[in-house]
N, C-alpha and C positions, 0 to 999 in steps of 0.2 A: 455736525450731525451725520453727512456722509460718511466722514471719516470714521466715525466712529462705527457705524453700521459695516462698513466694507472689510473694519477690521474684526469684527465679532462674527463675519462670515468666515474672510481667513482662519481665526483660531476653529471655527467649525471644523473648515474643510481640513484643517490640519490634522484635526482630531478622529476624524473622520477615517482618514487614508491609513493614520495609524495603527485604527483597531482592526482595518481591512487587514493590513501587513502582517500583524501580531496573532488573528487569526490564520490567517494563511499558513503561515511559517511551522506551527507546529500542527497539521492538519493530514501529516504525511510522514511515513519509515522510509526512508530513504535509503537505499543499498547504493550506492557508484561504482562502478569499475569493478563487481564480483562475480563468483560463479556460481552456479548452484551446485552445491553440495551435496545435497542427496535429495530424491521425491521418495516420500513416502507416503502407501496406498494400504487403505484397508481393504478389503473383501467387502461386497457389496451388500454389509447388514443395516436394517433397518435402525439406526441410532440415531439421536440427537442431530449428530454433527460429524462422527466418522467414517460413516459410509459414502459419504453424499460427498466428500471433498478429500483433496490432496494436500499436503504439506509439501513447502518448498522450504529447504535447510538450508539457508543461505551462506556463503564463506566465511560473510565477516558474523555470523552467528545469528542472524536476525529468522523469522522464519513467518513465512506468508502463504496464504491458502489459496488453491483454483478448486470453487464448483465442478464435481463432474459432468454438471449441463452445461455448462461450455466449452463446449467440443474443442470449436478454432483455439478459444489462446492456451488449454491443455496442451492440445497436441503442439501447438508453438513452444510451450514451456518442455515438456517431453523431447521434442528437435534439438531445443537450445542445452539441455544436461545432456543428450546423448554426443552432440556436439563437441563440448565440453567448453562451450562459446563466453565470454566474457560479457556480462549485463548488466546494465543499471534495471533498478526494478523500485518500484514508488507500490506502497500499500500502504493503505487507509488506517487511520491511526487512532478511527474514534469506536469508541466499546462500543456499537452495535454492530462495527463490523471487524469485530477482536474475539474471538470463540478460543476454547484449548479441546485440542482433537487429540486425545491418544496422548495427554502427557506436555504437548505441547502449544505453547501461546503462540497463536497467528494472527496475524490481519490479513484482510482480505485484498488479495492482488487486485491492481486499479490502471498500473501500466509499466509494461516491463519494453527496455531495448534492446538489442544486439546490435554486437560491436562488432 
């Protein structure tokens, strides 16, 4: 009877860890070792969604947005293209924070590096 018990925890916990992993893994746009490409800015009109945010055109083609209310990692992201500095950059990969600004499909930046 333990045995048995101890073992219908393991396949739990097994199953468990798995569905953590399996969500995880697809949960994120991963860039590695790219640059940014271009930032592109609309003019500050009251719209939806293109006034209020930036497009980042990533190297290998991916393309992720910064709010203009966040001042710090804009201007981080602005340093790093003026730069012309090498990044890894992780944006959020689920539709509520996937908008298209001006043409283009972005997610919303979550955490970018320089190298």
């Amino acid at each position: 009877m333990r045995l048995e018990f101890n073992r219908k925890i393991l396949v739990m916990f097994f199953f468990a860890n798995l569905m953590c992993f399996a969500s995880s893994a697809s949960a994120w746009v991963i860039s590695a070792d790219t640059k940014i490409g271009q930032m592109i800015q609309w003019e500050q009109i009251e719209t939806v969604n293109t006034g209020k945010n930036v497009v980042l055109k990533l190297a290998d083609d991916s393309a992720c947005y910064v709010p203009l209310t966040e001042t710090a990692l804009y201007s981080l992201v602005l340093s790093l293209y003026m730069a012309n500095k090498t990044v890894s950059v992780h944006c959020y990969d689920d539709v509520a924070n996937t908008i298209n600004i001006g043409g283009y499909t972005a997610h919303k930046l979550y955490r970018i590096i320089a190298k």
